[in-house]
C-alpha positions as CSV (number, residue, x, y, z in Angstrom):
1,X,152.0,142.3,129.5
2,X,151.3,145.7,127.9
3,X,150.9,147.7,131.1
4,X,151.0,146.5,134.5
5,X,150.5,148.8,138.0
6,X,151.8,148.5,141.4
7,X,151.6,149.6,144.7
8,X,151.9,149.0,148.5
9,X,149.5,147.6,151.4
10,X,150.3,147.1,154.8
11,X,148.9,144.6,157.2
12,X,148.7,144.3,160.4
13,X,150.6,141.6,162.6
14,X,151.7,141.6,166.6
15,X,155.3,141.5,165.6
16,X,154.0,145.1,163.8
17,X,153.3,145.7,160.5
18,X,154.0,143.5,157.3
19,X,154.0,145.4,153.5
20,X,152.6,143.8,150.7
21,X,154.1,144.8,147.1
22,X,151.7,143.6,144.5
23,X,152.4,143.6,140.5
24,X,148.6,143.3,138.6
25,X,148.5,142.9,134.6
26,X,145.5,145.4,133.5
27,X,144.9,143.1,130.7
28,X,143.2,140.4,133.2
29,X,143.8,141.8,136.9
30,X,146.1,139.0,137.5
31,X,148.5,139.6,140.0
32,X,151.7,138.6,138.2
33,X,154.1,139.7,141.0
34,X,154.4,140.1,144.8
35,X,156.2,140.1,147.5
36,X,156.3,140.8,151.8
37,X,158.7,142.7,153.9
38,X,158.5,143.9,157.6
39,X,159.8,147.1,156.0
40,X,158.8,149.5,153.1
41,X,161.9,149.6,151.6
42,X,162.7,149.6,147.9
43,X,164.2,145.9,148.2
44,X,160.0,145.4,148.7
45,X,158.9,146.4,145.4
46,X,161.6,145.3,143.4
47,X,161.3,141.6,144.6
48,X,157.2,142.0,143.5
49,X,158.8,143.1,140.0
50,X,161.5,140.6,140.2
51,X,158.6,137.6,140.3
52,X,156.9,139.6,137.6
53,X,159.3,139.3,135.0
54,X,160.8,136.2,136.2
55,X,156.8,134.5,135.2
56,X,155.7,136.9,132.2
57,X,159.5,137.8,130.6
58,X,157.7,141.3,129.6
59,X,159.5,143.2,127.0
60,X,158.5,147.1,126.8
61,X,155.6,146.8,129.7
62,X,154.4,150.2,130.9
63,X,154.9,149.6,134.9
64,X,152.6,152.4,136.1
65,X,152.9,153.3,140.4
66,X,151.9,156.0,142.3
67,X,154.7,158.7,143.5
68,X,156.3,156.5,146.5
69,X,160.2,157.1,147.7
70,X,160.6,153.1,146.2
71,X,159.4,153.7,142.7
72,X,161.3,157.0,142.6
73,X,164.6,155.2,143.3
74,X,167.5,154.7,141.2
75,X,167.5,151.5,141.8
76,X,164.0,151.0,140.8
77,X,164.7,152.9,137.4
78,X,167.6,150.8,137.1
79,X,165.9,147.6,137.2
80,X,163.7,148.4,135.3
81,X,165.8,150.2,132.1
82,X,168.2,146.4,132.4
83,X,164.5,144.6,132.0
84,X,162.9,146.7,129.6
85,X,160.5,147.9,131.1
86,X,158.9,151.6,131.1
87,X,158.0,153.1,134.6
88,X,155.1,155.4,135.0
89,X,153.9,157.5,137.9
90,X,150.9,159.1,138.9
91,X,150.7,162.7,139.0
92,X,150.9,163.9,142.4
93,X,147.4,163.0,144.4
94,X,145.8,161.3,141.5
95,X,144.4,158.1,143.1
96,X,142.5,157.4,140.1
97,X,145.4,156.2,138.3
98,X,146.2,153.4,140.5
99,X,142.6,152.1,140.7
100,X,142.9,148.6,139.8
101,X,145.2,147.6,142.6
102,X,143.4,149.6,145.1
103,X,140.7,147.7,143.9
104,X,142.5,144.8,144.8
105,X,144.0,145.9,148.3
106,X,140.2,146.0,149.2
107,X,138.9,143.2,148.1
108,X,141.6,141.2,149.9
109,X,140.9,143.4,153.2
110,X,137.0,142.7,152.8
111,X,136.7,139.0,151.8
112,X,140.6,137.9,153.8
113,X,141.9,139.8,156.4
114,X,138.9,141.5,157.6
115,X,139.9,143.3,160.9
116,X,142.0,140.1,161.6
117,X,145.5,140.7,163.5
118,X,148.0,138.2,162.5
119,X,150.2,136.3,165.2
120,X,153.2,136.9,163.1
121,X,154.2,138.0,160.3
122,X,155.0,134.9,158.5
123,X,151.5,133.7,158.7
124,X,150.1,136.7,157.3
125,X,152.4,136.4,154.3
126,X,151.3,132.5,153.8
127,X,147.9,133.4,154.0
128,X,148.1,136.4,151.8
129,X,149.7,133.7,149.5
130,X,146.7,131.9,149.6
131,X,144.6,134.6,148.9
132,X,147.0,135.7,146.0
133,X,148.1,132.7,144.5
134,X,144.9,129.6,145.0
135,X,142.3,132.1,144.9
136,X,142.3,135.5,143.3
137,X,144.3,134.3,140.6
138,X,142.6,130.8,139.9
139,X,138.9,131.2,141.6
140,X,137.9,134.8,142.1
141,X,135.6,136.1,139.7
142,X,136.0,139.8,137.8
143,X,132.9,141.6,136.1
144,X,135.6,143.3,134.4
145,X,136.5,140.1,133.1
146,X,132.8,138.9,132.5
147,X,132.7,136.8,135.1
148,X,136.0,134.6,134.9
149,X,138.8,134.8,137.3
150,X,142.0,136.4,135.9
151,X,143.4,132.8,135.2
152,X,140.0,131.6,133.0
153,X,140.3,134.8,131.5
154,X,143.8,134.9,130.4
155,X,143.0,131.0,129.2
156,X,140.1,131.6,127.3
157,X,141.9,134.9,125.5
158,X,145.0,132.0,124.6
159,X,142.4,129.8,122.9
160,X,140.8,132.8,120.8
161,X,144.1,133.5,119.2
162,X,144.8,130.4,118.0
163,X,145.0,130.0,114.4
164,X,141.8,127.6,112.9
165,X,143.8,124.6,111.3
């Protein structure tokens, strides 16, 4: 819960496209928050941050995005200052800095969607869910994170602080 990054992905359905808001801790590449829309609105992002702090209760998290109209928004700054959080924006066409979810965006292209058009957009968002949710988080494995999925890793990191009685 020191810095987290966001960002947007679309998807594509035949009732058009469906946005995917994602929230990932850099600390274990867990994907703490996310949400769906039909729409890239602000309402998107802010209900990925919403589940976010509603699971980790962050105090003084670095929330780092690129330059998007949603994580520019008053509201977004607002929401952030009554949750204490500290936004943080790429400089203007840096990609670098937003790595670790575009890291993420691909993998669930490659090993989910594939070129895979969804009937609706509710079925893309439950099986985006279960990519999210029962596998990246619990089962997918990280070098980064020698090997253990964000979950193992965030576990095994719990054990190793604990005080030897």
């Amino acid at each position: 819960n020191t810095a987290w990054v966001t960002d947007i992905t679309y998807i594509r359905t035949w009732q058009g496209w469906l946005y995917l808001a994602v929230v990932i801790d850099l600390f274990s590449r867990r994907v703490v928050g996310w949400a769906t829309r039909g729409t890239m609105c602000r309402e998107l992002v802010l209900d990925a941050l919403l589940m976010a702090v509603r699971r980790r209760r962050p105090h003084g998290t670095l929330v780092h995005s690129d330059q998007g109209s949603q994580y520019g928004s008053d509201a977004w700054r607002r929401f952030c200052r009554a949750h204490h959080l500290e936004p943080s924006m790429s400089r203007k066409g840096n990609c670098w800095d937003n790595a670790v979810v575009e890291s993420f965006f691909s993998s669930l292209k490659k090993e989910r969607i594939k070129k895979h058009i969804y009937k609706t957009r509710d079925l893309a968002t439950k099986d985006g869910r279960d990519y999210i949710e029962a596998f990246y988080n619990r089962a997918r494995r990280h070098s980064h994170l020698g090997g253990l999925s964000p979950e193992q890793f965030e576990a095994a990191q719990k054990r190793a602080r604990r005080p030897l009685h």
